[in-house]
GUDRENPA-711883 format. One record per residue: residue in three letters; x, y, z of N, C-alpha, C in turn. Coordinates in steps of 0.02 Angstrom, whole numbers. Example, Ala and Ser with C-alpha at 12.3 -4.5 7.8 and 13.67 -1.06 7.14 Angstrom:
2
<pt "ALA",<660,-284,390>,<615,-225,390>,<660,-165,390>>
<pt "SER",<642,-112,354>,<684,-53,357>,<645,2,394>>
This chain:
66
<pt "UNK",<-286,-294,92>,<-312,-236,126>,<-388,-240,125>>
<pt "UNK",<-423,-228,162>,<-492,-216,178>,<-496,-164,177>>
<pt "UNK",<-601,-137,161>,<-598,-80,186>,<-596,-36,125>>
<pt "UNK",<-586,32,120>,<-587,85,65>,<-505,113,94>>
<pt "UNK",<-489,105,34>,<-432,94,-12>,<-415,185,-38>>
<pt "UNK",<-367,190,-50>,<-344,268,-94>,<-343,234,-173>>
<pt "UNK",<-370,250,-229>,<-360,235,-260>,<-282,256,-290>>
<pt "UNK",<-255,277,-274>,<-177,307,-278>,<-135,247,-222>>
<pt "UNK",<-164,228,-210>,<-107,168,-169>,<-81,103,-187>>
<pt "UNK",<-28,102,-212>,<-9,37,-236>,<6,5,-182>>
<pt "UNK",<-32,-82,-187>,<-41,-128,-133>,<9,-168,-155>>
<pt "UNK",<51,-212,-128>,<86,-262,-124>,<89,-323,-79>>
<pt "UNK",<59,-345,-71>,<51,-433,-15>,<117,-432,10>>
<pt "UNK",<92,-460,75>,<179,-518,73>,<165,-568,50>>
<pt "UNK",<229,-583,48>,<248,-675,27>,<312,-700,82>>
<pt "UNK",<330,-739,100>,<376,-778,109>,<427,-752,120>>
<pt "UNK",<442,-712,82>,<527,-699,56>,<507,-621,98>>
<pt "UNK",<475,-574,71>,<448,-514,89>,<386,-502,125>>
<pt "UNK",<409,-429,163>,<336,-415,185>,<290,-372,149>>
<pt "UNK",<248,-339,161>,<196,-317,121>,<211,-240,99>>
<pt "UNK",<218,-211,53>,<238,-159,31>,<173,-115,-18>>
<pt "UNK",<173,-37,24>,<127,11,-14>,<167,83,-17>>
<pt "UNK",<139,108,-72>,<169,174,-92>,<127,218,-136>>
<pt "UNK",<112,276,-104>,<60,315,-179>,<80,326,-237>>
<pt "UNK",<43,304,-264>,<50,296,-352>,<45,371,-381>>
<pt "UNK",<25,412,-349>,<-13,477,-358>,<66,528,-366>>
<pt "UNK",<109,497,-316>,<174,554,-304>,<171,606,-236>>
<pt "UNK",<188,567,-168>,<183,598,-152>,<254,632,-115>>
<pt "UNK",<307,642,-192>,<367,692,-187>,<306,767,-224>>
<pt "UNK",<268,752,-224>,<204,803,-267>,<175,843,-203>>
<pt "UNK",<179,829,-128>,<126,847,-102>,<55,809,-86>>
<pt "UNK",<70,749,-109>,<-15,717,-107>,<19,677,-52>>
<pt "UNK",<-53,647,-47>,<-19,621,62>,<-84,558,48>>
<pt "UNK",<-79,511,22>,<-114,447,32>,<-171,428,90>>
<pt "UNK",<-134,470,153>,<-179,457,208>,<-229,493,213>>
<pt "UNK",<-234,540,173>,<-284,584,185>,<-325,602,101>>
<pt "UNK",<-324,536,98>,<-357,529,9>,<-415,554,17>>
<pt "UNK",<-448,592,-41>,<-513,597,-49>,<-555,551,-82>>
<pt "UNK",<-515,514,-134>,<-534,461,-163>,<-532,389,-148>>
<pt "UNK",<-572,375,-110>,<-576,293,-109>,<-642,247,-112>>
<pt "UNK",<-622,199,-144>,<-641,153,-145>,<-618,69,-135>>
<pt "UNK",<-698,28,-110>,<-682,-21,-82>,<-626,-61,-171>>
<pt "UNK",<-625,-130,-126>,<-555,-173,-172>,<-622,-188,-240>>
<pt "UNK",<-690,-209,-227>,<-734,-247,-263>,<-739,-195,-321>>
<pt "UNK",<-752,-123,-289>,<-754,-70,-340>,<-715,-51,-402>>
<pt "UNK",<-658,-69,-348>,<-579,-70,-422>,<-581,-120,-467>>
<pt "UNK",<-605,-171,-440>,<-596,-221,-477>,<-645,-221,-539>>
<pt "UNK",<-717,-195,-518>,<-759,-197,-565>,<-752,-152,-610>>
<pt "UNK",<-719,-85,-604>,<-679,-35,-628>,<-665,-36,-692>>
<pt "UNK",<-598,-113,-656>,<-553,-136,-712>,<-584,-175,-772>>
<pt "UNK",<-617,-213,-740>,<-670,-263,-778>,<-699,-223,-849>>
<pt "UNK",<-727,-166,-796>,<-768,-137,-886>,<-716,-117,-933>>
<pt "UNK",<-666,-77,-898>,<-594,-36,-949>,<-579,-86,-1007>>
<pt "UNK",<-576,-160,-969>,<-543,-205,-1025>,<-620,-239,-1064>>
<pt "UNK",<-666,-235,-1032>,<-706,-249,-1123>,<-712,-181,-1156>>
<pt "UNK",<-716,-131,-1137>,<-715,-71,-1161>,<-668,-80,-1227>>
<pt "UNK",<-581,-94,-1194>,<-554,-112,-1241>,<-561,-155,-1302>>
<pt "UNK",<-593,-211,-1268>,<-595,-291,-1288>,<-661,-254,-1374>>
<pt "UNK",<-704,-225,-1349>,<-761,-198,-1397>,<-723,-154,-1435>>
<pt "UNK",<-689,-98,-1426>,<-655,-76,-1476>,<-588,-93,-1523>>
<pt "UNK",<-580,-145,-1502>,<-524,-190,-1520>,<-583,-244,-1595>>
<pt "UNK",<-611,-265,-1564>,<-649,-312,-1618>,<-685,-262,-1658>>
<pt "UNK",<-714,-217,-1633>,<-758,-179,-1689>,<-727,-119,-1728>>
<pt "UNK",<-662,-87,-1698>,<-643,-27,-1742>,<-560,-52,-1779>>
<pt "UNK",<-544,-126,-1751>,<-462,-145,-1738>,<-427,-120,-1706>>
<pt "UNK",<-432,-69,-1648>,<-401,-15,-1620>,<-347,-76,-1567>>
């Protein structure tokens, strides 16, 4: 996917076997409607996101044993 993203949208590729599959992560048996997210961001953003979460972890893991 290109572009700004819902952060509530789970992405799935195709492959071969399957085609490409998305669904809000958010719930939208809840009322939330993906298409009309307030929250997005591009793919680079998430990624860098993720990046800090896990040294975040990675630092409190070596320094507290957590």
């Amino acid at each position: 996917m290109s572009g700004y993203d819902c952060v509530y949208l789970d992405y799935t590729p195709a492959t071969i076997y399957q085609p490409s599959e998305s669904y809000c992560d958010y719930g939208e048996e809840n009322g939330y409607n993906c298409d009309n997210c307030p929250h997005r961001l591009t793919q680079e953003d998430l990624y860098g996101i993720r990046e800090d979460m896990e040294y975040d972890r990675y630092i409190d893991e070596v320094e507290f044993g957590i």
